[in-house]
C-alpha positions as CSV (number, residue, x, y, z in Angstrom):
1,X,0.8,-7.9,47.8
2,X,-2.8,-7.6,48.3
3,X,-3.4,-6.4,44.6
4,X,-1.6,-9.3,43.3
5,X,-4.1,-11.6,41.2
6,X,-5.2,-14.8,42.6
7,X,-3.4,-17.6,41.3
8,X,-7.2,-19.7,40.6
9,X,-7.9,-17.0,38.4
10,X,-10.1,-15.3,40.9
11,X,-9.8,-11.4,40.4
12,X,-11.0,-8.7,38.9
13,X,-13.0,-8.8,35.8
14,X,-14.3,-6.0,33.4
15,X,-17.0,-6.6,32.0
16,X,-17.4,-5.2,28.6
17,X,-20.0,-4.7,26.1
18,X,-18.9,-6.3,23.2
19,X,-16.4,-9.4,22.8
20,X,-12.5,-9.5,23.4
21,X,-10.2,-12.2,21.6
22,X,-8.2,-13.1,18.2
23,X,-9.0,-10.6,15.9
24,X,-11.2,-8.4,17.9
25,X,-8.8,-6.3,20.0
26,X,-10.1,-3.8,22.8
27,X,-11.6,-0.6,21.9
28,X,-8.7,1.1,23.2
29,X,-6.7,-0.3,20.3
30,X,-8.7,-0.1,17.5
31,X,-7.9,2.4,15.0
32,X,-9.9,5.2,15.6
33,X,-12.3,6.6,12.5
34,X,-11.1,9.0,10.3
35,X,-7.3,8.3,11.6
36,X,-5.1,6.7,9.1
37,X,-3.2,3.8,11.4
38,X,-0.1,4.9,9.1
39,X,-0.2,8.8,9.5
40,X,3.7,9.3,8.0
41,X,2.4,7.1,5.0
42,X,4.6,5.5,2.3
43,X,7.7,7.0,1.7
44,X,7.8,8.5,-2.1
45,X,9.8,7.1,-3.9
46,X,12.2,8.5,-6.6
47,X,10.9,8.9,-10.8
48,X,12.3,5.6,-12.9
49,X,15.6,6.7,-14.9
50,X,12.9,5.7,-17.8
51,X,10.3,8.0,-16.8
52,X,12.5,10.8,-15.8
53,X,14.5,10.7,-19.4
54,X,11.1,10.7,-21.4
55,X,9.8,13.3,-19.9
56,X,13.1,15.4,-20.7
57,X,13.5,13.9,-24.2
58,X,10.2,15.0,-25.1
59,X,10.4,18.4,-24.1
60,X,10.5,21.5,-26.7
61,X,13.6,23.8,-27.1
62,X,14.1,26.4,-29.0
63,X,17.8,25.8,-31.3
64,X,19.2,28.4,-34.1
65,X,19.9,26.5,-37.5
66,X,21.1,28.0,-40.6
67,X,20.2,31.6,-38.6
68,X,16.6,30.5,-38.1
69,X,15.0,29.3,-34.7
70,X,13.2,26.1,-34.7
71,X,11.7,24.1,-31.9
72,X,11.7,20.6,-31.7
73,X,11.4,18.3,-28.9
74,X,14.6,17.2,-26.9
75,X,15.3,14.0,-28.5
76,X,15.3,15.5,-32.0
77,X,17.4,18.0,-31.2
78,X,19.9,15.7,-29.5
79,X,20.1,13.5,-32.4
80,X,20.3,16.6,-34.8
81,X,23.4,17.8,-32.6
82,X,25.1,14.2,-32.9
83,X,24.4,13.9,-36.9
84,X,25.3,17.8,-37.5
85,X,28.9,16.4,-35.4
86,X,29.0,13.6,-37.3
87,X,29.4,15.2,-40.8
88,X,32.5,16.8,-39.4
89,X,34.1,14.1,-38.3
90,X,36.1,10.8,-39.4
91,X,33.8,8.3,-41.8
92,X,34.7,5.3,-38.9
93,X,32.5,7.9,-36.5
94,X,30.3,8.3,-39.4
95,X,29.3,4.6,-39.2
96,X,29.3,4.4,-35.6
97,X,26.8,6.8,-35.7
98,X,24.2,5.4,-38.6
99,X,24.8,2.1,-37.0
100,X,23.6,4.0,-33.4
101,X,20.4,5.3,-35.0
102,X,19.5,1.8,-36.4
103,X,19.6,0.8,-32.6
104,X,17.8,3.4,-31.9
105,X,14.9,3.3,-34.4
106,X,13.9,-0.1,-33.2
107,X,13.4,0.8,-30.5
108,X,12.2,4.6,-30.4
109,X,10.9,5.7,-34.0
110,X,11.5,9.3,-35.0
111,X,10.6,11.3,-37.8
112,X,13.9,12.8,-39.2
113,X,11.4,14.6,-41.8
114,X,10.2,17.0,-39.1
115,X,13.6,17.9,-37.6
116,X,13.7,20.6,-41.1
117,X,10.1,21.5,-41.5
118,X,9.5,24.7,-40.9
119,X,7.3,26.0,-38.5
120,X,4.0,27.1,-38.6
């Protein structure tokens, strides 16, 4: 038990060349330059629900109407495809739908001009 430390403190010391205490940890320790102290990083997380359907909403396809191809952005066509449906069906639908695209334009204003322009 000869390499037990003396209980008044007597033992061995290192000397070092720089200072050792709250805040300042021993060289050893410190994170080394050019080494991220995280090297897995942050964990990605997954697209909003918002972000994801806007970027799908506003995407062109190509539909067939009346025989002739137009391309229009997602959330024009998907609204086309819902009025087109509409016409067909009961006039209680009917309303349910107008009153749907009141919601909607009060939110997220559209053009229903451009859904039968044609193309340049």
């Amino acid at each position: 038990m000869s390499d037990d430390p003396k209980p008044n403190g007597e033992g061995k010391k290192t000397t070092r060349d720089y200072d050792v205490g709250k805040g300042k940890p021993p060289k050893g320790s410190q994170f080394q330059p050019g080494v991220s102290g995280n090297p897995s990083g942050r964990p990605i997380r997954p697209p909003k629900l918002r972000k994801a359907m806007s970027e799908i909403l506003n995407r062109d396809i190509t539909l067939t109407v009346n025989g002739q191809k137009k391309t229009m952005v997602t959330q024009d066509a998907l609204l086309f495809s819902l009025i087109t449906k509409a016409l067909k069906a009961p006039v209680k639908h009917q309303l349910d739908v107008i009153d749907l695209l009141r919601e909607l334009e009060k939110e997220w204003p559209t053009n229903f001009n451009t859904l039968f322009d044609e193309e340049d």
